[in-house]
C-alpha positions in Angstrom: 0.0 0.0 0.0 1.6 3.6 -0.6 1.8 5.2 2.2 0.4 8.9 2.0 0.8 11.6 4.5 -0.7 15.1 4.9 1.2 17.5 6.8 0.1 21.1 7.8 2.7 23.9 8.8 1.3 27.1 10.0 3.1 30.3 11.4 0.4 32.3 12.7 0.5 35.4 15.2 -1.5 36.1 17.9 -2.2 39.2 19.6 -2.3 39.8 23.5 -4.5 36.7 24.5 -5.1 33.9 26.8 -6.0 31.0 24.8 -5.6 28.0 26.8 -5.2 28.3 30.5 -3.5 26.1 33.1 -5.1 25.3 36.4 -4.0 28.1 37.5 -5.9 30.3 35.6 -1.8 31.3 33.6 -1.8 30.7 29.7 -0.4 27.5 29.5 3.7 27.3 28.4 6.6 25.4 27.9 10.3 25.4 27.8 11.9 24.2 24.1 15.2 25.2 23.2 16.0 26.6 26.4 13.8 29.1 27.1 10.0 29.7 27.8 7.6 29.5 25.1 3.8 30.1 24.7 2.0 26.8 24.4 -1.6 25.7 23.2 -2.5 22.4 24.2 -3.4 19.6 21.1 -6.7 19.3 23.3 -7.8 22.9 22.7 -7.1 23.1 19.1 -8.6 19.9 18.1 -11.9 21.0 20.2 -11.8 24.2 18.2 -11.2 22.0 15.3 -14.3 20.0 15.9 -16.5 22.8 16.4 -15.7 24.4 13.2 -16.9 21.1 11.7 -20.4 22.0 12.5 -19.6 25.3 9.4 -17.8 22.9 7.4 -20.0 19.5 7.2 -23.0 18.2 7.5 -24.4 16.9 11.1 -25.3 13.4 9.6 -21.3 13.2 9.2 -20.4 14.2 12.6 -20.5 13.0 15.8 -21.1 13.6 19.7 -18.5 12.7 22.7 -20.1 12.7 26.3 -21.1 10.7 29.2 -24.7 11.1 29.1 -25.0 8.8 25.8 -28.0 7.2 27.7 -29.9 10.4 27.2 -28.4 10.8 23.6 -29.7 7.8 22.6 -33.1 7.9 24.3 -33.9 11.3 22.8 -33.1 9.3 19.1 -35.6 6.4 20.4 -38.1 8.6 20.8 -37.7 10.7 17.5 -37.7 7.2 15.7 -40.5 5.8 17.4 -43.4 8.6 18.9 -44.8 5.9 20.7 -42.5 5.1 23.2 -42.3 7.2 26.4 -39.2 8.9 27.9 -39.2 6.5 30.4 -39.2 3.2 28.2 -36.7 5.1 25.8 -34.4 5.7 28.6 -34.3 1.8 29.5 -34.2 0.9 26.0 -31.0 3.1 25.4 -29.7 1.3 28.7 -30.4 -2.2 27.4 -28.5 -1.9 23.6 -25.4 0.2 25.2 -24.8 -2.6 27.7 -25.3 -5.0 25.4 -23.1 -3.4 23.3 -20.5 -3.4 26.4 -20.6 0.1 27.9 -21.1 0.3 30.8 -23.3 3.0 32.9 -24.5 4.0 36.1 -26.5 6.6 38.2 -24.1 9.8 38.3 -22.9 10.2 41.6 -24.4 12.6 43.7 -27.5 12.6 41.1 -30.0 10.2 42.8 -32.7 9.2 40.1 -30.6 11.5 37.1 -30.4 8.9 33.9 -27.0 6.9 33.8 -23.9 8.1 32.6 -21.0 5.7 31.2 -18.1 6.5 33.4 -15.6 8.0 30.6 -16.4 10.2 27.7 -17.9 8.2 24.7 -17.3 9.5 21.3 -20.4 8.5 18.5 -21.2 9.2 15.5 -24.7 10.2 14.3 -24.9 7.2 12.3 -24.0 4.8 15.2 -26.4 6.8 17.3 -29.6 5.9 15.0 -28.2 2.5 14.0 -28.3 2.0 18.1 -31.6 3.8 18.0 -33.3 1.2 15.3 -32.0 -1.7 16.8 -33.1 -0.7 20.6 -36.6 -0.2 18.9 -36.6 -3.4 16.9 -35.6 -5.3 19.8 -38.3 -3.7 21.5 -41.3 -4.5 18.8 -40.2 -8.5 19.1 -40.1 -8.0 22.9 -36.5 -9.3 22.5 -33.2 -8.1 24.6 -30.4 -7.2 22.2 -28.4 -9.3 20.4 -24.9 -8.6 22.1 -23.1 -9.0 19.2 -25.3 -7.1 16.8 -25.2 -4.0 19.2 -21.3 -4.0 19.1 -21.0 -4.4 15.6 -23.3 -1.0 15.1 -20.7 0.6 16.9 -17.6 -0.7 14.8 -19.1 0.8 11.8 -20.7 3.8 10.3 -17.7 6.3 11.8 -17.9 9.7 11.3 -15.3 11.9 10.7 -14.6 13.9 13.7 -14.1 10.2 15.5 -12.3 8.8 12.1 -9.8 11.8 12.7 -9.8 11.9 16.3 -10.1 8.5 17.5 -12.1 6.3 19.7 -10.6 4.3 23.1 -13.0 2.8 25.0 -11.0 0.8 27.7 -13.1 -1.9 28.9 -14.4 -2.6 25.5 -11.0 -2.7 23.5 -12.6 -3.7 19.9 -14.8 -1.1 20.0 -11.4 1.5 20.0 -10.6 3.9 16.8 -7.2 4.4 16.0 -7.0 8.4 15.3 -5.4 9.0 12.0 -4.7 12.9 12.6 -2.4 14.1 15.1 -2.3 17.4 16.1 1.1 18.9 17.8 0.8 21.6 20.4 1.5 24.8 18.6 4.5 26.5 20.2 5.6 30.2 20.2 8.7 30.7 17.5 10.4 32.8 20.2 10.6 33.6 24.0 7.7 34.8 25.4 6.9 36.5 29.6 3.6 36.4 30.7 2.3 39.6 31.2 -1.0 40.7 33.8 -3.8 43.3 33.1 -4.5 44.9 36.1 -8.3 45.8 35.3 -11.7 47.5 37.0 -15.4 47.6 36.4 -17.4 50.2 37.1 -21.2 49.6 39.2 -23.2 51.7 36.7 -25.9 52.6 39.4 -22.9 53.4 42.1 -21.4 56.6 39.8 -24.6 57.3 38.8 -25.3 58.7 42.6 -23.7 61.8 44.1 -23.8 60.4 47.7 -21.3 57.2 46.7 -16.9 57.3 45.8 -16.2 56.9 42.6 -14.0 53.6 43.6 -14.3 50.7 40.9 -17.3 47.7 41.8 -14.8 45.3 40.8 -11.1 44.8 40.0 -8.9 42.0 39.1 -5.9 41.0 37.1 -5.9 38.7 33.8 -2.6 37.3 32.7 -2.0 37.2 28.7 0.9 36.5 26.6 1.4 37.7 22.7 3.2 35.0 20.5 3.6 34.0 16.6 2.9 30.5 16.7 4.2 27.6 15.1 1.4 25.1 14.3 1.7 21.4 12.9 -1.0 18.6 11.8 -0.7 15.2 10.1 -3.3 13.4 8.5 -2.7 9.5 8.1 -4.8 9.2 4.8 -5.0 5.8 4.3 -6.0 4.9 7.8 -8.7 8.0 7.4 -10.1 5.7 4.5 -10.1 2.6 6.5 -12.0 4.2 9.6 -14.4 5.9 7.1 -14.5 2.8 4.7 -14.9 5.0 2.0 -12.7 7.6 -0.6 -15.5 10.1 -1.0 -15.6 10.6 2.2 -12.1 10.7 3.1 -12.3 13.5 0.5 -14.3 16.0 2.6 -12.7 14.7 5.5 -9.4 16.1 4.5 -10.8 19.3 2.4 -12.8 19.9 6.0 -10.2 19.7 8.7 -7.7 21.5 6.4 -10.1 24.5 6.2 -10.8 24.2 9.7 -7.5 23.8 11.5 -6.4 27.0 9.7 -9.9 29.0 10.3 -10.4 27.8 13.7 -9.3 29.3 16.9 -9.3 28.6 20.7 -11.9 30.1 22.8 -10.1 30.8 25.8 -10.7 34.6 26.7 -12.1 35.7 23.6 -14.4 38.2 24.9 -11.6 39.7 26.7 -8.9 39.9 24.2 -11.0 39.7 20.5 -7.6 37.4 19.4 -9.1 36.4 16.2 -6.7 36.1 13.5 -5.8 33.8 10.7 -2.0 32.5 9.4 0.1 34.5 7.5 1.3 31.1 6.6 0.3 28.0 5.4 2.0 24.8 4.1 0.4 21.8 2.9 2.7 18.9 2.0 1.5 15.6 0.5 4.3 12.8 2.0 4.3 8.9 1.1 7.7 8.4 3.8 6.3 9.8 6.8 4.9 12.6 8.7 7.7 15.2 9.5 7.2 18.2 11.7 9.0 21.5 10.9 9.5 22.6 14.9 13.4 21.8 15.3 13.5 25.1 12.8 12.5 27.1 15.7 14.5 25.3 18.7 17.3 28.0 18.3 14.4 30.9 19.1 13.7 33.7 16.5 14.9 37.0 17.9 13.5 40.1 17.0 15.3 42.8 15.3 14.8 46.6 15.4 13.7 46.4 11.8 10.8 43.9 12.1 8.9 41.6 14.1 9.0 37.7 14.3 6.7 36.6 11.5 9.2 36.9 8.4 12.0 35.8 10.3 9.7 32.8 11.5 8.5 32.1 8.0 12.2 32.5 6.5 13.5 30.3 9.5 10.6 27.5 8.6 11.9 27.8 5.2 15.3 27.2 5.7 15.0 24.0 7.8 12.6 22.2 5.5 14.8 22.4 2.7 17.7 21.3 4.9 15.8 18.0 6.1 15.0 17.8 2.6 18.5 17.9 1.2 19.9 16.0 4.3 17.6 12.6 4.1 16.2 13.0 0.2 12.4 13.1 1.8 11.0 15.1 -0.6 7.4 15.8 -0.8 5.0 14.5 -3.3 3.0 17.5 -3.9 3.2 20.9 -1.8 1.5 24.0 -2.0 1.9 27.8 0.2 -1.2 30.0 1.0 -0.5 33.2 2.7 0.5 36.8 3.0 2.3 38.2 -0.4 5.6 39.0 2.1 5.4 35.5 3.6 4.6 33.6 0.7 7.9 35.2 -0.9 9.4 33.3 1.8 8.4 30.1 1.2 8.1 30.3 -1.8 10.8 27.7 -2.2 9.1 24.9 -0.6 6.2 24.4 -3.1 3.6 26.7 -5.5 1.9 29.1 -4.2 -1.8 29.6 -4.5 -5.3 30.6 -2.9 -6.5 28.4 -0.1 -9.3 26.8 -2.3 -6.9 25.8 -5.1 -4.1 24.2 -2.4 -7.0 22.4 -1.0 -8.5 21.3 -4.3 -4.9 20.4 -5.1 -4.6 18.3 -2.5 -7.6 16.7 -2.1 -7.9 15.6 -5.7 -4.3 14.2 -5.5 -4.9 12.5 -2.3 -8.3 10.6 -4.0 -6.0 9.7 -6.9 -3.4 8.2 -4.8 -6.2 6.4 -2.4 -7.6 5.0 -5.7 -4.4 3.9 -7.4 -3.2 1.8 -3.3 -6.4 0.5 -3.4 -6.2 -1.0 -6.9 -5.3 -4.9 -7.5 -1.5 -5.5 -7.3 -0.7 -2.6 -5.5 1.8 -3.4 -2.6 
């Protein structure tokens, strides 16, 4: 089988912000080449990654991860069957999930609240009205459910947040997805220091009166850092078309999570800071060795000159290392393509053609379906 890989490369800055915080309430860091960089965690992107899904996709393709899949599925019984109560749904949804092997019980400190399975359980929509169906038909032949059956349901029909992101369920190990997209935690380019807002509200009512001070209602402090990030994804797109069990689909599942792991952002703060932005740039690489992340190009951290900040050196830095691993082990890419800012894209330039983000991802969608097609052909090894 060839082996294809998608890789994503992104420099992108971000303005004062706070995007994912540590327990502390601190934006979350870490130290790489020596010094203190800003860090987002995999976790935070991939959930912003999953909600811009919902723009991208339609719901019949998605899926849901929670605990309270009892209540998930007894809100389908009922929507495929009007005759059964919420009551009967409930136990119905019970019955097919422990057949199926998951296991659930009362939450804990919620006497008579519906069981919950104990970790988070990631379906998709179509496992969720396959479950649905069978919980009914089992219920019309005043059967229990076939244990067998209702574990099968769950080991197909995968949609393609859980084909991308992966399913372990540990006390029911065959019903696990392997993920075939990891996602690294993006990493500031450069040294960063946290930095606190010292802020106050005003009590509207409280000014509004001559007899009170004019001292704030409220103050606080918010803690923020500024960073150009360095962002990396890989796409395993031949175990993507073995989870989804289709080409078609791995199609938009690639076109989607491309668009959407440069569009989307972390929520963290938002309100506060209005951090929205997009890259400046973006590299797409098509790979049949093996996924390779660009990061090392940054472990000597860029320093800012007097003459300009750290996204051109960044870009040029990102640049430079690529075509040295290139050079160095002969792993050239099958197909690459740049989207980004004219004055970064003359950067990297070098690395592949540069385009609009519609043509790089028509570009390499349409040569990933080609490639899919031609491994999946008789004779191919």
């Amino acid at each position: 089988m060839n082996r294809t890989y998608i890789d994503i490369h992104l420099v992108q800055s971000v303005p004062p912000s706070n995007l994912n915080r540590d327990d502390t309430g601190s934006p979350k860091t870490a130290t790489y080449g020596g010094v203190r960089r800003a860090r987002v965690s995999s976790q935070a992107w991939k959930r912003a990654v999953r909600q811009e899904f919902a723009e991208l996709l339609d719901t019949t393709e998605l899926g849901v991860r929670t605990k309270r899949v009892v209540e998930v599925l007894a809100d389908r019984i009922e929507s495929t069957h009007g005759e059964i109560e919420r009551a009967q749904a409930l136990d119905l949804a019970k019955q097919v999930l422990t057949a199926a092997g998951i296991k659930v019980a009362e939450p804990k400190g919620k006497k008579g609240a519906p069981e919950e399975s104990g970790y988070l359980l990631f379906l998709s929509a179509l496992q969720i009205s396959a479950l649905a169906r069978f919980a009914v038909e089992s219920w019309e032949t005043d059967e229990q459910p076939d244990k067998k059956q209702a574990k099968a349901l769950l080991q197909q029909g995968n949609s393609v947040d859980l084909a991308l992101f992966g399913r372990m369920v540990a006390d029911v190990s065959d019903l696990n997805v392997d993920a075939a997209c990891q996602v690294a935690h993006a990493l500031s380019t450069h040294a960063v220091e946290t930095e606190y807002d010292y802020f106050t509200a005003v009590d509207d009512q409280k000014a509004a009166s001559e007899d009170e001070d004019a001292g704030a209602g409220m103050i606080g402090t918010v803690e923020f850092n500024s960073a150009t990030l360095y962002r990396y994804a890989t796409i395993n797109a031949n175990m993507l078309r073995e989870n989804l069990g289709d080409i078609s689909a791995t199609e938009r599942a690639v076109d989607a999570f491309i668009r959407a792991f440069i569009h989307s952002m972390p929520t963290g703060k938002q309100n506060t800071f209005a951090n929205r932005t997009l890259p400046a740039g973006v590299v797409i690489s098509v790979r049949g060795d093996q996924p390779i992340s660009y990061v090392g190009a940054f472990e000597d951290p860029v320093r800012v000159a007097n003459t300009g900040g750290s996204i051109l050196t960044s870009a040029e830095k990102l640049a430079a290392y690529a075509t040295d691993i290139t050079a160095a082990y002969g792993s050239e890419a099958l197909l690459t393509r740049v989207v980004g800012l004219s004055d970064v894209e003359k950067k990297l330039s070098s690395l592949g053609e540069v385009s609009g983000l519609d043509n790089a991802v028509a570009a390499v969608t349409e040569f990933i379906v080609e490639r899919l097609g031609e491994a999946a052909s008789p004779g191919q090894s």
